[in-house]
C-alpha positions as CSV (number, residue, x, y, z in Angstrom):
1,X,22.7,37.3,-29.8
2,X,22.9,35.4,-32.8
3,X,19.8,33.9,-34.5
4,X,20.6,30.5,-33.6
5,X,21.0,31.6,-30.0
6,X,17.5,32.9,-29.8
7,X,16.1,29.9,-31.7
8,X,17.6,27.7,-29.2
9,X,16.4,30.1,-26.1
10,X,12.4,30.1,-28.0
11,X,12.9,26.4,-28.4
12,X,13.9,25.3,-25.0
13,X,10.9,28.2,-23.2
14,X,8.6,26.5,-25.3
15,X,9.8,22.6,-24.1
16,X,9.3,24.4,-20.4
17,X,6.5,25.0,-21.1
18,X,4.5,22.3,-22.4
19,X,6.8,19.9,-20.8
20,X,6.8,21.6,-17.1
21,X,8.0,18.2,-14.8
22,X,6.6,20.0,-11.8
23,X,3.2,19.3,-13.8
24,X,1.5,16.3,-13.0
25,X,0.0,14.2,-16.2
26,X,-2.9,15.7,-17.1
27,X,-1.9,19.3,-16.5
28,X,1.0,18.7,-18.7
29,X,-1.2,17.0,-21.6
30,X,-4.0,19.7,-21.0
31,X,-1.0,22.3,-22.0
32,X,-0.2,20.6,-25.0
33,X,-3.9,19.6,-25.8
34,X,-4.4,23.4,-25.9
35,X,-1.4,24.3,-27.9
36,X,-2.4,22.1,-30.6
37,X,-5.8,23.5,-30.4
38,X,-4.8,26.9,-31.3
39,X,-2.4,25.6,-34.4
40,X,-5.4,23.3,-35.5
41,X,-8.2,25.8,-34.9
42,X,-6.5,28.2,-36.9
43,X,-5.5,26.4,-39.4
44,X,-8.8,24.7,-39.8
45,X,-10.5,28.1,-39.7
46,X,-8.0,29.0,-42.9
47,X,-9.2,25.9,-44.6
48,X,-12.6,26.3,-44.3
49,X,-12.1,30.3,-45.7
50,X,-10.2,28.0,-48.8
51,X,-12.9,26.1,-48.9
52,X,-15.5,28.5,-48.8
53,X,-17.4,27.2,-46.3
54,X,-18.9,30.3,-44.5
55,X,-18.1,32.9,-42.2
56,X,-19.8,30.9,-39.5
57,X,-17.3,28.0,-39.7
58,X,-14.1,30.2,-39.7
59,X,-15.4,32.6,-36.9
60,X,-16.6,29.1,-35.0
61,X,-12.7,27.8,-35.7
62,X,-11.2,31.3,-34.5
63,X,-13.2,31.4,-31.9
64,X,-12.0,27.8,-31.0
65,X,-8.4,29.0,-30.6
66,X,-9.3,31.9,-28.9
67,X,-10.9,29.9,-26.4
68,X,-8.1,27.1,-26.2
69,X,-5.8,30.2,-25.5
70,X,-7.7,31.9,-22.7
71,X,-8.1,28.6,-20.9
72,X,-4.2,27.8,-20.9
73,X,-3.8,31.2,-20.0
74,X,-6.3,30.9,-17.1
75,X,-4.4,27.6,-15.8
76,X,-1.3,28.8,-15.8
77,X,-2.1,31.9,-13.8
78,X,-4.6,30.2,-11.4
79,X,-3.9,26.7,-11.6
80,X,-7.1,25.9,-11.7
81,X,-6.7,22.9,-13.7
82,X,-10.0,20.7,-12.9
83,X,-12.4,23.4,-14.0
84,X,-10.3,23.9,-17.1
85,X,-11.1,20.3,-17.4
86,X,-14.7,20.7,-17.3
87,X,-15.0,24.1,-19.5
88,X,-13.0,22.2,-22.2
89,X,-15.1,19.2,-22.0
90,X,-18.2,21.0,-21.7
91,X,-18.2,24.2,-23.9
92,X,-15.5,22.9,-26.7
93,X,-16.7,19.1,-27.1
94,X,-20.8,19.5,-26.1
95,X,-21.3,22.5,-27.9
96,X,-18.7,23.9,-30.3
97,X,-18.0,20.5,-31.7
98,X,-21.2,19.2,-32.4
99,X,-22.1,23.3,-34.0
100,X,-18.7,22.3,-35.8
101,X,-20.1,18.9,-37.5
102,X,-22.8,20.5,-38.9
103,X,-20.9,23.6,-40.5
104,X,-18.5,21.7,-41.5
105,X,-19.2,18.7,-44.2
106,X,-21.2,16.5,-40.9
107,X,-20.1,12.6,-40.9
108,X,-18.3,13.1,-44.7
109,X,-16.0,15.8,-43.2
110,X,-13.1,14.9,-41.0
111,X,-15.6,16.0,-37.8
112,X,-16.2,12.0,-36.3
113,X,-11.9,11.8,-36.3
114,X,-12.2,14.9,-33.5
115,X,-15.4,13.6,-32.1
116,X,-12.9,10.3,-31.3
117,X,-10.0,12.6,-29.8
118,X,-12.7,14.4,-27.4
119,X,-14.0,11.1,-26.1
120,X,-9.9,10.0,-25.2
121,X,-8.7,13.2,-24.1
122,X,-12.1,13.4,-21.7
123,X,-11.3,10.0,-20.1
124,X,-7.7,11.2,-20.1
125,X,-8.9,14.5,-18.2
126,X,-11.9,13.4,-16.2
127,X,-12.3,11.2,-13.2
128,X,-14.8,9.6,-10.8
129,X,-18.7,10.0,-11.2
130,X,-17.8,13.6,-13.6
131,X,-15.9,11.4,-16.2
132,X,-19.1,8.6,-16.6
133,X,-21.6,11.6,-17.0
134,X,-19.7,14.0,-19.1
135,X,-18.0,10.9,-21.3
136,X,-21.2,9.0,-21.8
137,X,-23.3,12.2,-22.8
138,X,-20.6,12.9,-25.4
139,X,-21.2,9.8,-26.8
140,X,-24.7,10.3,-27.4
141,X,-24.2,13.2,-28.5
142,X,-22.4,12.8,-31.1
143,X,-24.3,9.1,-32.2
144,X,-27.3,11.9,-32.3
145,X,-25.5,14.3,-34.5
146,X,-24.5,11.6,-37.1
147,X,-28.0,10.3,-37.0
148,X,-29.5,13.6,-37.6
149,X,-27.3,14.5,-40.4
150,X,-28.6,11.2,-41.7
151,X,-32.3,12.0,-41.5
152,X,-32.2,15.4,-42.0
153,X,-29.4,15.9,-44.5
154,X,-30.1,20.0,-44.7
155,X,-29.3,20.2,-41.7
156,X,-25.4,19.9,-42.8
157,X,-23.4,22.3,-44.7
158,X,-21.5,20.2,-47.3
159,X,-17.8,20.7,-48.2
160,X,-17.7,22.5,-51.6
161,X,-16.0,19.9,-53.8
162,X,-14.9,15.8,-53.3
163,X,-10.8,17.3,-53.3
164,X,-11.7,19.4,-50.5
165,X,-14.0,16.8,-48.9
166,X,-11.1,13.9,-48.7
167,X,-8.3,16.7,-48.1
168,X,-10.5,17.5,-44.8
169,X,-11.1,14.3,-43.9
170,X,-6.5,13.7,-44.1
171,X,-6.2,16.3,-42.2
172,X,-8.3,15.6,-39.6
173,X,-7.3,11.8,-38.7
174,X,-3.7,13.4,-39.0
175,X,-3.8,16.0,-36.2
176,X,-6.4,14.1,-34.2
177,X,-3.9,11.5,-34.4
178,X,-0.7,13.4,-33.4
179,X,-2.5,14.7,-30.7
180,X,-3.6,11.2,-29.3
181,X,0.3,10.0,-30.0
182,X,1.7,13.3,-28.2
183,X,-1.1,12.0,-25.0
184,X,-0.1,8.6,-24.6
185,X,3.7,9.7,-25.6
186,X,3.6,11.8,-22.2
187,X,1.7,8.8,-20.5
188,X,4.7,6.5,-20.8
189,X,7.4,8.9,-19.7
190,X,5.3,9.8,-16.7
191,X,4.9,6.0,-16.3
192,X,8.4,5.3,-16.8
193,X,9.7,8.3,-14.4
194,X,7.0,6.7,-11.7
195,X,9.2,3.3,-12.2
196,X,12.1,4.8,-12.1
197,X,11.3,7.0,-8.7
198,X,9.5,3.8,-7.3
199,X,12.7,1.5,-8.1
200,X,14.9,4.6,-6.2
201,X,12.5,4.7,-3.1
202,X,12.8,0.6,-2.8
203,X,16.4,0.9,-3.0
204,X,16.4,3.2,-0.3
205,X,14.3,1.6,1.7
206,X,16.3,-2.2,1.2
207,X,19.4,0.5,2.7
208,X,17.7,1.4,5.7
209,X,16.1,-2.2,6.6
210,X,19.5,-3.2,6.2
211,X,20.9,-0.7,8.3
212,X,18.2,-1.3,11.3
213,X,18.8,-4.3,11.2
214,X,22.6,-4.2,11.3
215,X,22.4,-2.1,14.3
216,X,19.3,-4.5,16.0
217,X,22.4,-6.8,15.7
218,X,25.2,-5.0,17.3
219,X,22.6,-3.2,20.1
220,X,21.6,-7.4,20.7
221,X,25.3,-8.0,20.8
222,X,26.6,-5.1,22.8
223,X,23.6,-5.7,25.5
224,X,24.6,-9.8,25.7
225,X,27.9,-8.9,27.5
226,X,26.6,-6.9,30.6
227,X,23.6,-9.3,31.0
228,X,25.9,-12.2,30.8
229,X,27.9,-9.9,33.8
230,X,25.3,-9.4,36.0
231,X,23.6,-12.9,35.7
232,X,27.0,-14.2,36.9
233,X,27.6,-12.3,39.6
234,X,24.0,-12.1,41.1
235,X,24.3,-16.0,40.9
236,X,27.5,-15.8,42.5
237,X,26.6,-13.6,45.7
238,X,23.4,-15.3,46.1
239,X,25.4,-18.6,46.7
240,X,27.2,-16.4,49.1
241,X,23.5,-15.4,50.9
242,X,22.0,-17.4,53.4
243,X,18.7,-18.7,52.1
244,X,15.2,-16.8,52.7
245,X,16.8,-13.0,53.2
246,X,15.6,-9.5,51.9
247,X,19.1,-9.4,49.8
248,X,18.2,-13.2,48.4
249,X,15.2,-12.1,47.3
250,X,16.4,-8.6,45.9
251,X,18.7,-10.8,44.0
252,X,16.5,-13.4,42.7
253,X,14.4,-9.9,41.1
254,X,17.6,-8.7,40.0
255,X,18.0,-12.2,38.3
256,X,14.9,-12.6,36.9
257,X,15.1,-9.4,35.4
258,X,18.4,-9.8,33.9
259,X,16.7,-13.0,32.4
260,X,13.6,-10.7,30.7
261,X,15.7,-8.3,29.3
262,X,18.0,-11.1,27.8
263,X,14.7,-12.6,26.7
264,X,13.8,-9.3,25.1
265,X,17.2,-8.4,23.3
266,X,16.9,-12.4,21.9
267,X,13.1,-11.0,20.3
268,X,15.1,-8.0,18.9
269,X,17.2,-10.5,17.1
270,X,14.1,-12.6,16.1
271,X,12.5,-9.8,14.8
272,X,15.6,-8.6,12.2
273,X,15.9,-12.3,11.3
274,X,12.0,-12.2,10.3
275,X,12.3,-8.9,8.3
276,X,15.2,-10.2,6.2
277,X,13.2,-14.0,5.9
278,X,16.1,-15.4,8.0
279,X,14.2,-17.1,11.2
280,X,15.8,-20.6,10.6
281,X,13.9,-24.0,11.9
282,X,15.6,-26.9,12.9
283,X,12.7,-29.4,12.6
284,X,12.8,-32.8,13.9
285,X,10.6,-35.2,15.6
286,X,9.8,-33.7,19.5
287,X,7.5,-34.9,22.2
288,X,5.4,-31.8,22.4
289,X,4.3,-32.9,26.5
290,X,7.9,-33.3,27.2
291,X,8.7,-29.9,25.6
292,X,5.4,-28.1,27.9
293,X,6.8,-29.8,31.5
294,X,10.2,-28.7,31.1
295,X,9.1,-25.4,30.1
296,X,6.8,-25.0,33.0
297,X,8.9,-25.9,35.6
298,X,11.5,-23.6,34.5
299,X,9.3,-20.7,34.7
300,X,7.3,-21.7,37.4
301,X,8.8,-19.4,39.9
302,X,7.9,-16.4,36.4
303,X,4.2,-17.4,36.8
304,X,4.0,-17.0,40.7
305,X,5.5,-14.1,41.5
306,X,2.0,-12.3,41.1
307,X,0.5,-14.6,42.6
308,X,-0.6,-16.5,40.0
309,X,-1.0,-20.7,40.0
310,X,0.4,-21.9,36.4
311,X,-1.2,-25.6,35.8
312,X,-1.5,-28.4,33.1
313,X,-4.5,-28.9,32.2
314,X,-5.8,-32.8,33.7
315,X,-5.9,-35.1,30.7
316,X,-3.3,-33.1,28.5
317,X,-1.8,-35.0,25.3
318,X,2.1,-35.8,24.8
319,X,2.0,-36.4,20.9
320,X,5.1,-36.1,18.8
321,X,5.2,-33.4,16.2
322,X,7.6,-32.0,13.8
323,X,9.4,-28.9,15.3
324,X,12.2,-26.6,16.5
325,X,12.3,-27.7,20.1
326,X,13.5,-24.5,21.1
327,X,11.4,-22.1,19.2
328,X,8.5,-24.4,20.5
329,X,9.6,-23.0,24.0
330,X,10.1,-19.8,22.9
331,X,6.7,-19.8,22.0
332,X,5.6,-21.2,25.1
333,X,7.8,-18.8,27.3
334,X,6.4,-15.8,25.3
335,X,2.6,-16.7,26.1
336,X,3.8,-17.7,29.6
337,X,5.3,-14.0,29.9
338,X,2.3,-12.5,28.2
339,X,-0.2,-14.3,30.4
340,X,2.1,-13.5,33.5
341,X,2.0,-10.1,32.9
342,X,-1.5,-9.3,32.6
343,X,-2.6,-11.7,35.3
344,X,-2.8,-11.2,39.1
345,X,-3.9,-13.4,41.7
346,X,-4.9,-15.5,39.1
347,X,-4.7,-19.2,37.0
348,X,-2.8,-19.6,33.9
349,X,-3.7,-22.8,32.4
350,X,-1.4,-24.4,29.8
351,X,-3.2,-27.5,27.8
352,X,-2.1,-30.1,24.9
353,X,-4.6,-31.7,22.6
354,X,-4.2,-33.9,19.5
355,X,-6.1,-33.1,16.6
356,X,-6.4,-34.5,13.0
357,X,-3.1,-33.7,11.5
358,X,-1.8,-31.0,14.1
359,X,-1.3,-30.9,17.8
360,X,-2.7,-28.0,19.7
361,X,-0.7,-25.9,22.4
362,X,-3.0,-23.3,24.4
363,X,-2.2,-20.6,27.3
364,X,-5.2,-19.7,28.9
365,X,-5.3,-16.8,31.6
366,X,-7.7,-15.4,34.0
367,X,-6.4,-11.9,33.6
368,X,-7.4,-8.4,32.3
369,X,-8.1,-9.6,28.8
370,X,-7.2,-7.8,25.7
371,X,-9.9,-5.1,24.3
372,X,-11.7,-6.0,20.9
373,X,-9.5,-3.0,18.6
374,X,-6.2,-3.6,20.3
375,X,-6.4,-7.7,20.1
376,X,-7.5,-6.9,16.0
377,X,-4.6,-4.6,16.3
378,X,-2.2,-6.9,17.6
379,X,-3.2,-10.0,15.2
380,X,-3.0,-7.6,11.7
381,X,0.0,-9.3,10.6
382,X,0.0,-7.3,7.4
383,X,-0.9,-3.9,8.6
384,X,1.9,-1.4,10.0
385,X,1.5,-0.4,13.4
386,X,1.3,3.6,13.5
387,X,3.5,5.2,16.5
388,X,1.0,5.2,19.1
389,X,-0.8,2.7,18.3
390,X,-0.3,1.2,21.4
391,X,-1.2,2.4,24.3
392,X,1.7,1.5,26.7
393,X,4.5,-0.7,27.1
394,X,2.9,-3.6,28.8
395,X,0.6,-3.7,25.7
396,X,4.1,-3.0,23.4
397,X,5.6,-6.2,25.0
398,X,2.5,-7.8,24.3
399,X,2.1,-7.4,20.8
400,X,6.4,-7.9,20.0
401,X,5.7,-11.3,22.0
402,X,2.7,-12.3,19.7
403,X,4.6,-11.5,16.9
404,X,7.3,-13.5,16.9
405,X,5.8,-16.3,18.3
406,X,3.1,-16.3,15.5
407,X,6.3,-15.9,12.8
408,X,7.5,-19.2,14.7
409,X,4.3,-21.0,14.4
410,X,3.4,-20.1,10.8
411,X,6.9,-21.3,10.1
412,X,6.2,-24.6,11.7
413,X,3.1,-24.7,8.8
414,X,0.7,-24.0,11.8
415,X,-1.4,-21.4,12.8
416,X,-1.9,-19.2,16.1
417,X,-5.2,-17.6,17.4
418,X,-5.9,-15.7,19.9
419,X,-9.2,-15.2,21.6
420,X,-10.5,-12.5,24.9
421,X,-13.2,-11.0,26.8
422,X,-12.0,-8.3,29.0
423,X,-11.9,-9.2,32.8
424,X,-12.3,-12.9,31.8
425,X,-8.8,-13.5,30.8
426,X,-7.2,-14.7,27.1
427,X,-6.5,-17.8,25.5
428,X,-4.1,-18.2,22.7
429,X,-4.0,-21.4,21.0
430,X,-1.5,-23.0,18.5
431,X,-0.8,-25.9,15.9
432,X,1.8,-28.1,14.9
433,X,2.2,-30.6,12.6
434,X,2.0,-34.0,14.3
435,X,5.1,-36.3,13.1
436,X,2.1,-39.0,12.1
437,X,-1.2,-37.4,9.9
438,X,-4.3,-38.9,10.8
439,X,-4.4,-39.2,14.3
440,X,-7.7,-38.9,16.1
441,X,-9.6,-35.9,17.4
């Protein structure tokens, strides 16, 4: 191999190596911290022989790079990386320096420059309640070895001549400032390789929300057509039936069943529209009263079939808000469902009230009630739901009703609440914005 080959093969082991991307930030700077430790140690330790400033000084500085060579050896064959953290910090900055400043010319030398560089590369290395102690104490440390030097001025061993004194202090504030450059140098490219991953991930993620809910879409529209099917001809050979038979009422089930799962692929659709910000409102002026009595006698026949008596509440408003008359219902019809659901034998009371500025819809039950960590569950709009979280399907349909129908009311500018006791029942109550502020309580 030619001597360029080999150059090019020494260059790119040694990029590997201090620039290894399976490395996370601070390994990676801890390799390169220690490189340059061994180049500066031993050049330092041949400038203070120049110098003449003592055997003790260039053994300290040999033994420096000595050290900074054992620990990257130690790293890379343990990976032990956070007590490499702590040995630098401790035995190079808390002892060797401090023995350095004093061998070494003190606060005239170019010692306070590396004094700076230990106190960034700890804070770089460091973390939690171990970076505060170990940081703070090198601080003082070092504030007490200037101030001793001060004082006590034998305590230092001057550099030989004012040439050597200034040449020090240059080279000091040079490497300590390469070194800080090379740190925050590999700080942005792992910063910029973190945006770069993050912006990939998000990209990904926008495919696959689009994908789910392309196929919510086609699953809504592919289930539409057999509903529509069996709605039609259950209606059709219960015209044929004589009224009050077994098969009349098999096909009113079969029916009403058709109707819940058409109710439930229309929430699939509801629930890609809100992902992708597309649940549209047509909002005009609507008698909310009107809107409650059509919807309860409707689903009337929903409410009974467990034996459950569905009332309006005696003395219930009819004020005219601003609102999607259909989502309104859907609201309604989802809290009738709900309350139908987890209510036997019971009452399911449905109430309007005007208050200042919004008109209030409640569905109040006398069922099972909803325990205090699922209903907390249920209402964390924010919070992901982990798979099985829930603890059955009833409670499933529950929460994908709730949902959607507090979308529908935050859309509306209201707000939706929910409030039970276990084996009292549940109220959920809900605002919208009456057409005329300022009404009375």
């Amino acid at each position: 191999m030619t001597p360029a080959v080999v150059g090019h093969r020494v260059a790119a082991r040694i990029r590997q190596f201090l620039i290894d991307e399976t490395l996370d930030f601070r390994a990676r700077l801890f390799s390169v911290a220690a490189v340059i430790g061994v180049v500066v140690a031993l050049i330092t330790a041949l400038e203070s022989a120049l110098n003449q400033m003592g055997w003790q000084q260039v053994g300290l500085n040999l033994g420096t790079a000595a050290a900074s060579l054992a620990l990257l050896w130690f790293v890379r064959t343990t990976g032990r990386y956070r007590l490499a953290y702590l040995l630098t910090v401790i035995g190079l900055f808390l002892v060797i320096f401090p023995t350095l400043f004093f061998t070494g010319g003190g606060y005239l030398s170019g010692m306070p420059a590396f004094f700076v560089f230990a106190l960034v590369f700890s804070a770089f290395m460091l973390d939690g309640l171990t970076l505060w102690i170990l940081v703070t104490l090198e601080a003082a440390l070092y504030a007490a070895c200037c101030v001793i030097a001060y004082l006590h001025p034998g305590t230092v061993t001057p550099i030989s001549t004012p040439v050597a004194q200034m040449a020090d202090v240059i080279y000091a504030v040079t490497v300590s400032g390469v070194a800080l450059a090379i740190a925050l140098h590999l700080l942005l490219r792992v910063h910029e390789r973190n945006r770069e991953l993050l912006a990939e991930r998000n990209a990904q993620l926008q495919q696959v929300d689009r994908a789910k809910s392309e196929f919510l879409a086609i699953v809504a529209h592919e289930l539409n057509t057999p509903l529509a099917t069996i709605r039609a001809y259950t209606e059709e050979a219960g015209r044929q039936q004589p009224g009050g038979t077994a098969a009349t009422r098999d096909l009113d089930v079969i029916g009403a069943e058709a109707d819940r799962l058409a109710r439930l692929v229309g929430q699939l659709l509801d629930v890609s529209r809100i992902d992708e910000g597309r649940l549209a409102l047509e909002l005009r002026e609507e008698n909310l009263g009107a809107i409650v009595q059509q919807t309860l006698r409707a689903y009337q026949p929903l409410c009974a079939r467990s034996g459950n008596a569905l009332e309006l509440a005696r003395g219930s408003a009819s004020p005219a808000v601003i609102a999607d008359r259909e989502r309104v219902a859907q609201v309604l019809i989802n809290l009738l469902a709900n309350a139908a659901r987890h209510t036997s034998d019971g009452t399911i009371t449905v109430a309007v009230r005007e208050m200042t500025g919004v008109a209030e819809l409640s569905v109040s039950d006398t069922g099972e009630g909803i325990p205090a960590d699922l209903l907390a569950q249920l209402l964390d709009q924010a919070a992901p739901r982990p798979a099985g979280s829930l603890r059955s399907a009833r409670e499933a349909g529950l929460g994908l009703g709730l949902m959607i129908s507090g979308h529908i009311v935050r859309a509306h500018g209201g707000e939706l609440t929910v409030t039970s006791q276990p084996g009292v029942g549940t109220t959920v109550r809900c605002t919208f914005p009456l057409a005329r502020a300022g009404l009375p309580v």
